[in-house]
N, C-alpha and C positions, 0 to 999 in steps of 0.2 A: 504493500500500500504506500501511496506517494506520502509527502510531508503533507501537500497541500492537502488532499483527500484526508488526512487522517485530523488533519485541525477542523475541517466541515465536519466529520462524521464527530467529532467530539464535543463543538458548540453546541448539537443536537442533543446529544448524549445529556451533556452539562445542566439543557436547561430542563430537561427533562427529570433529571436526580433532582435536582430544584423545586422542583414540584411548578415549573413554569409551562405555559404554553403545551399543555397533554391532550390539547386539542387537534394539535397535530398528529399525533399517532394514529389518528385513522387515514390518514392522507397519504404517511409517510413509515410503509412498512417494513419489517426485519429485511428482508430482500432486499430493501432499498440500500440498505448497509454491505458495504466489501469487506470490511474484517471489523467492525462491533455490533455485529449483529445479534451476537451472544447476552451483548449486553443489553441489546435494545429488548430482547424478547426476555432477559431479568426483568427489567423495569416493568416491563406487561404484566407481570409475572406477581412482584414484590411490590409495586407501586413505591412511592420517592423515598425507599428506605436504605441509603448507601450501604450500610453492613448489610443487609439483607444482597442489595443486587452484590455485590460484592463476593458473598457465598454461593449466589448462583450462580453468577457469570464466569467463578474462578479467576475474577482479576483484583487484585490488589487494591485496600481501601486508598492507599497514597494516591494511586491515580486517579482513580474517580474524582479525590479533594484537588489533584493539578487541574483537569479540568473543569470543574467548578470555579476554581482562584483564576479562571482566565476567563470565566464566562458575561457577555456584554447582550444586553437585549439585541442590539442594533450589529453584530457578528454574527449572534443566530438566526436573526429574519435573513444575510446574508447564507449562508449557509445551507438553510432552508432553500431559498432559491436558487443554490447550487444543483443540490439534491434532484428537485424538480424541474428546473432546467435538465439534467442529465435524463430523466425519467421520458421528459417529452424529446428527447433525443433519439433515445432506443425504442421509443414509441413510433416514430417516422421511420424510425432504421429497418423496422421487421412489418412494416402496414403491408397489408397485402391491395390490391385492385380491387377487389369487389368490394372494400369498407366505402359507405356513402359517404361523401363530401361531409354532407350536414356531420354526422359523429365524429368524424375526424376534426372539424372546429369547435363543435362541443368538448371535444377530448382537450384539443389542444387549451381553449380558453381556462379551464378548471385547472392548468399545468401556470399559465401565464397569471390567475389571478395569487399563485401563490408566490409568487416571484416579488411581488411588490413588494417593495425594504421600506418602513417607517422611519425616515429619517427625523433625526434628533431634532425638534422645532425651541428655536428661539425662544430665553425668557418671557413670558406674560407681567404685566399689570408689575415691573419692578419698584417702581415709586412707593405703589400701595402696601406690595409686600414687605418694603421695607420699613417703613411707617407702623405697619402692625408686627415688626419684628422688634420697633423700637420700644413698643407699648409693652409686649411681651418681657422684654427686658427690664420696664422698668417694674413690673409686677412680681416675676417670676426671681425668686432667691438664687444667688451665685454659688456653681457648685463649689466650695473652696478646699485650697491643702491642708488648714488648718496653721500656717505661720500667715498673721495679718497683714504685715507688711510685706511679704509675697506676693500674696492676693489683691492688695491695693494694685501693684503693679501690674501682674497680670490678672485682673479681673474675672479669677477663678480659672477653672477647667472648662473649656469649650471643648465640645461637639465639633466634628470636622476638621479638626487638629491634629496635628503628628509635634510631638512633644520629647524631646530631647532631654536628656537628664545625663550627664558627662562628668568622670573626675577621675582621678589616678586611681590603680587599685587600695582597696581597705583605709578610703575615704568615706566611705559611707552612703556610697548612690543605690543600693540593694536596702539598704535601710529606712532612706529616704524615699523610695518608688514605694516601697510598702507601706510605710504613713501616711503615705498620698493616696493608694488606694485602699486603705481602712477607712480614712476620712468620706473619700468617697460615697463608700458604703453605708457609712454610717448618716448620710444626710438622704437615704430612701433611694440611692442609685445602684443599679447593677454594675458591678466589675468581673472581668473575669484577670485572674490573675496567674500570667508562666514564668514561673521562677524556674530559669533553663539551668543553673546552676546553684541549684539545693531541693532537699526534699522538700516534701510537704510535710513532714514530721519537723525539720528544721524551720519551717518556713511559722507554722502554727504555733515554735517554742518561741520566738520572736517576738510574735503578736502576742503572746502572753507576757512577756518580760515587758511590753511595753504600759502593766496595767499592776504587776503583783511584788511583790517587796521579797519574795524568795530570789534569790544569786541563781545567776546561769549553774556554777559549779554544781549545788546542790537538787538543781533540775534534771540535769545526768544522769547522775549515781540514783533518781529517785527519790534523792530523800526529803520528801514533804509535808507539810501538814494541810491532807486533803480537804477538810473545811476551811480554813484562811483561804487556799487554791481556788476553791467554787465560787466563795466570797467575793475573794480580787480580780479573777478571771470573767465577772460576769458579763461584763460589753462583748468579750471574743462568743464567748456565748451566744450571746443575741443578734453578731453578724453571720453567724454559724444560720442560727434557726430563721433570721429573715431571707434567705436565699440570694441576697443582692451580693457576696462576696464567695465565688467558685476558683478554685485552685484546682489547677490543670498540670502538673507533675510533669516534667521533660518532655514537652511538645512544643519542638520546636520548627516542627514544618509550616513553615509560611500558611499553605493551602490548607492545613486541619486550623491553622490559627483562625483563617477567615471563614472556614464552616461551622467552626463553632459560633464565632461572633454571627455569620447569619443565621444560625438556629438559636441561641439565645437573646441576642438583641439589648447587649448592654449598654449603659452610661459610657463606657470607658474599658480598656485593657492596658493590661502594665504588661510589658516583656521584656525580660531579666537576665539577656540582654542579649542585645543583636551579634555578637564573637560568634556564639553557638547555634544560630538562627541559620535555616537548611531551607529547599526549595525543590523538593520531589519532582524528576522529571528534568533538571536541570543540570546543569556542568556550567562553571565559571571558567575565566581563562583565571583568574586569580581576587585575592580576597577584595581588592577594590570592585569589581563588577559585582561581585556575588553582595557586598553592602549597599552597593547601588542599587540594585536588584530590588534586595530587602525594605530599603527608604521609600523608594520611588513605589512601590507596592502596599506598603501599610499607609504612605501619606493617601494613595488611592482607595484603599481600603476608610480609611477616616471621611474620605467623602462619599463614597456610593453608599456605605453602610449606615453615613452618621452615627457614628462615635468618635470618641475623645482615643487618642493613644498616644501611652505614652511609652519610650524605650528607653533603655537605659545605654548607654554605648563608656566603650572606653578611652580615657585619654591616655596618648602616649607616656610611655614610662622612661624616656626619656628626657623629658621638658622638668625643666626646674620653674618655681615659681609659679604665680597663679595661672591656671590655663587660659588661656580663648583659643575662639572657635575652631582656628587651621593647629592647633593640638590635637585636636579629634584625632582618633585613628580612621585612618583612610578618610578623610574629613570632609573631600567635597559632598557628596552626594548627602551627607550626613544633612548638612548645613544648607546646602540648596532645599534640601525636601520637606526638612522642618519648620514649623510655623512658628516654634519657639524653642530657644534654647537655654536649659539652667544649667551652670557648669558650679561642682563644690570644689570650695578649697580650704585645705586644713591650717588654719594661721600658724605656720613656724611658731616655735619657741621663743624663739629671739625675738619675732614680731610681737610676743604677750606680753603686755601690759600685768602687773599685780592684777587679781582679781579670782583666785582662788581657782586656778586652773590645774588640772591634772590629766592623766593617761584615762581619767574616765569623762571627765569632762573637759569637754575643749570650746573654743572660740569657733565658729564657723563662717565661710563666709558666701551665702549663694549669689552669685552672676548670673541675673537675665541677660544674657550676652545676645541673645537675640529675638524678638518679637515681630513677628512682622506685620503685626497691623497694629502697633504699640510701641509704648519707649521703653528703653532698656534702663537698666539698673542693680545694683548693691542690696541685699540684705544680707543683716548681720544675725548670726544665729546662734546656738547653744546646744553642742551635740552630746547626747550624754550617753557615751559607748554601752553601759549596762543594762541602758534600757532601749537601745536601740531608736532613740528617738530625737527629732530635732525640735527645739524650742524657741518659737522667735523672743527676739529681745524686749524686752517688756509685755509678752502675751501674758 
């Protein structure tokens, strides 16, 4: 099967697992497919249940999710009239003489009318809807991090954002990305959260250190006092039993990221972090394509899905002193694709001031280094390593 063939036969596929457009499948049968035709006659079969067609068709759930991660209304109505174009092809190719005129343009019209592509039409009524987007905002509560002087500057968590969060290793951006999405949660928003570099046993001890007076050490070994624990632990609790905070355990395929996000339909997603972030069905020449890949695909992902995402990325271990933005690793595509960038930086020693600083608690210092519908900015913060948590300065 050619490349080209096999990209048409898989938009169909695609929107079809989707549960889109299965109005087609009377039109456009298993035959009609050269090599997914297995698949198509799953789908018949299982209706838009990926694991399901997946066991019947004997093909791997990764692919079905590449497929899907590339699927566009406006490539499948093409594709579509790939298909049927092809159909009213081999329909002329084998007509015999005695078929009447009349059926033969009957035939062919019902070929032609599906050929028609809905091309993407121009915003409506922009004025209005911005005006009622302005109204909405002044109504509707800002989703926030939870440090106030952050959220002054960037006026909270937006929808349709790709959100950068950057800093040297074991500065604290895994810790930070997760008190952003507790926060989250904790104001009635769905998160789903991939922490590609820790468990979810790790990820949960965290969230609990960030509420309870018992020492990481003695969290280890076990040894607790189960009622103070229940006690102090009760918020993680209650983001546990409102369902707005799901933790997804080393998934880091791009295509299962965006299937979940379209089968759940969160606020926001945190990913923990782009280093370890994969793309089934793909080969890079090298790690700058494959990040480009990654940025350029989640920023798109934040606008077709609306939601907020945010990633974590790393800065070079190189660079001495505070970062910006061309510190990033592999930096362009990072910084082109983001609508906003926070980079942390741990204030040296020698930079502190007295004020009762130690190896557990430090100075912080977050850089909006980049906003793009916004001004950038400083805040000063207070990280306090035992609890895993950032405190702005006079919160």
């Amino acid at each position: 099967m050619s490349s080209q063939r096999k990209q048409i036969e898989s938009q169909i596929i695609a929107g079809w697992v989707l549960g889109k457009n299965l109005k087609d499948m009377d039109r456009i049968q298993d035959a009609d497919f050269q090599e997914l035709a297995h698949v198509a006659a799953a789908i018949r079969k299982c209706g838009s249940e990926p694991y399901k067609i997946s066991q019947e068709a004997g093909i791997p759930i990764t692919d079905l999710m590449t497929m899907t991660g590339e699927y566009t209304d406006y490539y499948y109505q093409r594709a579509v009239g790939e298909v049927m174009d092809y159909k009213a092809r081999s329909y002329l190719a084998n007509i015999t003489s005695d078929v009447p005129i009349s059926e033969i343009k009957e035939t062919l019209g019902k070929f032609e009318e599906a050929e028609i592509i809905t091309l993407p039409e121009a915003a409506k009524d922009f004025c209005t809807n911005y005006f009622a987007a302005l109204d909405r905002r002044a109504t509707e509560k800002i989703v926030n991090t939870g440090i106030r002087d952050l959220d002054y500057l960037l006026c909270g968590i937006r929808k349709k954002e790709l959100t950068a969060i950057g800093a040297r290793p074991s500065v604290g951006k895994s810790a930070f990305a997760l008190q952003v999405a507790m926060e989250i949660a904790k104001q009635g928003k769905k998160v789903l959260y991939f922490p590609l570099e820790m468990s979810t046993e790790a990820t949960v001890e965290r969230m609990f250190l960030r509420y309870i007076n018992t020492p990481r050490s003695r969290l280890r070994r076990g040894d607790v006092d189960w009622a103070e624990l229940n006690l102090q632990s009760e918020k993680v609790h209650q983001l546990e039993k409102s369902g707005n905070f799901l933790i997804f355990e080393s998934v880091n395929d791009y295509n299962v990221i965006a299937a979940l996000v379209r089968k759940h339909k969160p606020y926001a997603i945190v990913v923990d972090q782009l280093e370890q972030m994969r793309c089934s069905g793909e080969r890079f020449q090298d790690k700058r394509a494959r990040f480009s890949h990654m940025t350029n695909h989640l920023k798109r992902l934040s606008m077709v899905e609306d939601v907020a995402v945010l990633l974590c990325c790393q800065v070079n271990r190189n660079g001495t002193g505070k970062p910006k933005l061309d510190n990033l690793k592999e930096s362009g595509s990072i910084e082109e694709d983001s609508d906003n960038v926070i980079l942390l930086h741990r204030i040296p020693e020698e930079d502190m001031m007295s004020g009762g600083w130690d190896s557990d608690r430090r100075p912080m210092l977050l850089d909006l280094a980049k906003q793009r519908d916004g001004s950038t900015g400083e805040v000063n913060s207070i990280f306090i390593a035992s609890k895993f948590t950032f405190y702005g300065v006079g919160d």
